[in-house]
C-alpha angles and dihedrals in degrees: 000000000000124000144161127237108223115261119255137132093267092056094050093045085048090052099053088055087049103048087047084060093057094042084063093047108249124111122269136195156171105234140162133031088346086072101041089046095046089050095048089044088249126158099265103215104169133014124214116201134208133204152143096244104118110241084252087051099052087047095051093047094053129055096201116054137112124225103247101165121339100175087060094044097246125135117172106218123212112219129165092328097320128103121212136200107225107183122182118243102273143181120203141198143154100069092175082157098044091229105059134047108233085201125045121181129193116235140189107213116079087210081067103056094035081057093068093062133114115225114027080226078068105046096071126118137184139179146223082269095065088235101133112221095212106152094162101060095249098143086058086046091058090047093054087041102244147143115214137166112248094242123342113005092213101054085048094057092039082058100047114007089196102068083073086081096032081066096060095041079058090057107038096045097042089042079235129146127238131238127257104240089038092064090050087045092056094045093052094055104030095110084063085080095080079079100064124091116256090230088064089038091054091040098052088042091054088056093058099041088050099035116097095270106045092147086059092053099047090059091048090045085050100049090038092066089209111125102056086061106059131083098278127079122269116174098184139089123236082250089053086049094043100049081044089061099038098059089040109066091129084062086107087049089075108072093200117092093214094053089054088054099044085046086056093050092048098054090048093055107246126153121226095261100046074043096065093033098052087041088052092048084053088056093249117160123258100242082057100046090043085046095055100036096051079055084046085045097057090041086059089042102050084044089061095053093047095056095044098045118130121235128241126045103323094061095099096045083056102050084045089066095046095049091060089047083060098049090045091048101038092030119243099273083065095049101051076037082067093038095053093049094051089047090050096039105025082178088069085084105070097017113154132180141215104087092294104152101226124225125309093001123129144175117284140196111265131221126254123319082351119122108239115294096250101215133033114222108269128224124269109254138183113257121201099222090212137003109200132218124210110245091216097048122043091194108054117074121197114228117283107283099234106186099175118202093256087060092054085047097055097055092047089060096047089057103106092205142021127174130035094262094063095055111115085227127066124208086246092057098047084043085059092039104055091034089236133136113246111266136145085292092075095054087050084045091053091050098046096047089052102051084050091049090040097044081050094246094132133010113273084239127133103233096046097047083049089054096042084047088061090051113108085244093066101036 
């Protein structure tokens, strides 16, 4: 099979190094995911090279490089702003780890090298020539849609555990099914992934959450069993994650990673502050843990208003108030954080755990070597976020309480203020002005005086905020 790669400046840098290879003699090609994703008409971001030149060789052949891994065989080359992986034909063994090769051999047969690779998407080469080296069938494999070991699946995941989640990222990602012998292969040697660090679990994880088909990959992820048993906390069983998945299918609807993972959570059942704890213990950095508690935190106070609102026709003035309570104490990118994510996943607001099969879902028929997909995406539906009860009559019930998104919204945009440092007083000038020393009153008064700028009870002016400060009600 012939084929081109597109041209690009990249290309055309990767093929200078490799026809610099070829000049000296040696073999040269493109391998790797620049293939898979050229053949496929993906965005090619990055492009790996093989080739027989020893590591001493390629240093010696190029002035600027830099030593990556020689033992493994790896140097990276600079060219015309790139920078390439060219890595030497190789043959492994002895994965005591499940993740390294204690031995690594030079080779000089490219069919070799390509044999230590995981997928066979991944173990396809091709040269200057156009001409592709795919001896395990991996362009077919792309055709049909489907990621398969090269050789025996087992043998690839006792090698590198980790390549038990990089096949799911493939499949999620590429919206591929996977063989039939690799998913045996997975579910034989899934308990191999308490061996891999939590840094790559949560980084393979975060791929799939974040790829284009994250609802297909939490179902995978679900069925696979794997993550429970890896380093890192997981406090859920495969039902929890699969009735997660089931009731989430608008989780690739929200473009911002935070919200996909506060979304998760959510649906999992997990408060702000297990939130941040469970996301620590995965190694995830602090600006994303803060980001996704402060949305769990307006989910649990809106809850709370919910649950506490009066009935009769001041409910929604009151939920109004509480609403802005929430914005003040979360901040207001949390809050149309929270917004986004109901208007995305309406089901977000009624999810439960515990297996139940929500409404309208059903079995269906599962792909390749996959056990059937437990539940069918369900429709969206309208939720009605509270039905009241009278507290003097247990037996009449008020209308369903329906408080769309775009309700909250809008009372979010008609706040004049909403944060401290927009509040026309400062704590100096109430200090000065109620002839008190600072103390932990002035922190309440500031709050206080806020909600009520914020809620519109009073102008957001200097003067007035001073005179309402004086009042009996703010000493």
């Amino acid at each position: 099979m012939e084929w081109t790669m597109a041209p690009s400046g990249m290309a055309e840098a990767a093929g200078k190094v490799i026809a610099s290879l070829l000049q000296s003699g040696r073999e040269a090609y493109y391998v790797g995911g620049c293939i898979r994703d050229e053949l496929l008409g993906r965005p090619v971001h990055d492009m790996d090279l093989t080739t027989s030149a020893l590591p001493e060789e390629v240093m010696a052949m190029f002035t600027r490089c830099i030593p990556t891994g020689l033992a493994h065989g790896t140097v990276t080359v600079l060219q015309d702003g790139y920078s390439f992986e060219v890595t030497t034909y190789r043959t492994e063994s002895g994965y005591a780890d499940h993740r390294r090769p204690e031995h690594v051999f030079f080779v000089s047969d490219v069919k070799e090298d390509l044999r230590r690779r995981d997928f066979t998407i991944n173990a396809i080469c091709c040269g200057l020539d156009g001409v592709l080296v795919d001896p395990f069938g991996g362009a077919r494999d792309l055709s049909a849609r489907l990621i398969r070991c090269v050789g025996q699946a087992e043998e690839r995941f006792d090698e590198d555990a980790l390549r038990m989640l990089r096949c799911i990222r493939f499949a999620s990602v590429l919206d591929f099914a996977i063989a039939k012998n690799t998913w045996r292969g997975l579910l034989r040697q899934r308990d191999k992934l308490a061996h891999i660090a939590v840094e790559r679990v949560r980084s393979e994880t975060e791929r799939i959450i974040e790829g284009p088909h994250p609802w297909r990959g939490l179902g995978l992820l679900a069925r696979s069993g794997l993550l429970p048993r890896g380093k890192a906390p997981f406090p859920w069983t495969g039902t929890d994650l699969a009735a997660a998945a089931a009731i989430l299918p608008g989780i690739g609807e929200l473009q911002s990673a935070r919200l996909r993972w506060a979304l998760l959570l959510h649906a999992l059942g997990q408060s702000a502050v297990s939130a941040d704890e469970l996301l620590r213990a995965w190694t995830f950095p602090g600006a994303t843990r803060s980001a996704v508690a402060r949305v769990l935190r307006v989910r649990e106070a809106w809850d709370a208003a919910l649950a506490s609102a009066p009935g009769g026709s001041g409910a929604e003035e009151a939920l109004r108030r509480r609403w802005i309570a929430a914005v003040l104490a979360c901040g207001t990118e949390a809050a149309e954080g929270w917004l986004t994510l109901l208007e995305a996943v309406p089901q977000a607001a009624c999810v439960t755990l515990g297996g139940a099969q929500p409404p309208g879902s059903q079995s269906g028929a599962g792909t390749a070597g996959e056990p059937a997909m437990p539940f069918r995406q369900p429709a969206p539906a309208s939720i009605p976020l509270r039905q009241n009860i009278s507290a003097g009559d247990a037996h009449a019930s008020a209308a369903p309480l329906h408080i769309p998104p775009s309700r909250l919204r809008s009372w979010m945009a008609g706040m004049p203020l909403s944060s401290l440092a927009e509040l026309a007083v400062t704590g100096k000038e109430l200090s000065a002005a109620l002839d008190k020393r600072p103390g932990p009153w002035l922190g309440e008064l500031l709050q206080r005086l806020l909600h009520s700028a914020a809620a519109g009870d009073i102008p957001n002016d200097n003067q007035l905020l001073l005179q309402e400060a004086k009042k009996d009600g703010f000493k």
